[in-house]
N, C-alpha and C positions, 0 to 999 in steps of 0.2 A: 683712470679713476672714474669707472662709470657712476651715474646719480648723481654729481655733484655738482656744483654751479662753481664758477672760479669770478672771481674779481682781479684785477690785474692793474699793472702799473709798468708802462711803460717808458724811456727816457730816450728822447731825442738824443744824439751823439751829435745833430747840426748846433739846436740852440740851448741843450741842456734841460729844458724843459720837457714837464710829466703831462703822462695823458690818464687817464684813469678809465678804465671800462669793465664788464662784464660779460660771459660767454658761458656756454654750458660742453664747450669742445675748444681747450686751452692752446693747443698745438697747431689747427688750423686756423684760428683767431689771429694766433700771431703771423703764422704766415699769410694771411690776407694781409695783415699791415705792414709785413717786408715785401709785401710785391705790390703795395701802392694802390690796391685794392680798397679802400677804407680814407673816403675822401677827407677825415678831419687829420690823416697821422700824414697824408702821403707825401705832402710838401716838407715834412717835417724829418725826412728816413735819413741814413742810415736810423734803425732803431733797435735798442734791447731792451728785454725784458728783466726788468729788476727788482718786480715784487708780486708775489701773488698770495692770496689767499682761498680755500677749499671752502664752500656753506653747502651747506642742505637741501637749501631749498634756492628757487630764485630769487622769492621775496626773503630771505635775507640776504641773498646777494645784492639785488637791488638800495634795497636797506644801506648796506656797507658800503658799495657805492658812492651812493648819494652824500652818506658819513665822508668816506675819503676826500670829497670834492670842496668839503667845508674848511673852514680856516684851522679847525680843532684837526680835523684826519690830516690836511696837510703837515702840522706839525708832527702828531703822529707819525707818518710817515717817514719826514726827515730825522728826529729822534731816532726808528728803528733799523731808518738805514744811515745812519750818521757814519760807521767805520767805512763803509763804503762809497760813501760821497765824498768825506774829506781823504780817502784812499789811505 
């Protein structure tokens, strides 16, 4: 999906806990993060990717981001992946 910027959400399999970031290349992004690559995930791997979003530009990516990081996206977040969390 060339042109697009992706925003991403990742979840630790050690502590359960989400990472939240930004890339404009989705597949090599994450693979930096599963080979420990990416000093804030690395302590944190095994890792999957469990949510992503496509924008236009960066500065909406950014935008959305920064959105997800707040107390309001995190809800969000857990809301839209609710069937998935509770399994």
């Amino acid at each position: 999906m060339e042109g697009f910027y992706f925003v991403y959400i990742l979840q630790s399999i050690t502590d359960n806990n989400f990472y939240t970031g930004y890339t404009k290349d989705l597949k090599r992004r994450f693979e930096e993060h599963t080979q420990g690559k990416v000093p804030s995930t690395k302590e944190r791997r095994p890792l999957k990717l469990v949510y992503f979003e496509a924008c236009l530009s960066q500065q909406d990516a950014t935008y959305r981001e920064k959105y997800l990081k707040t107390f309001y996206g995190k809800m969000f977040i857990r809301n839209r992946l609710k069937s998935y969390l509770t399994g």
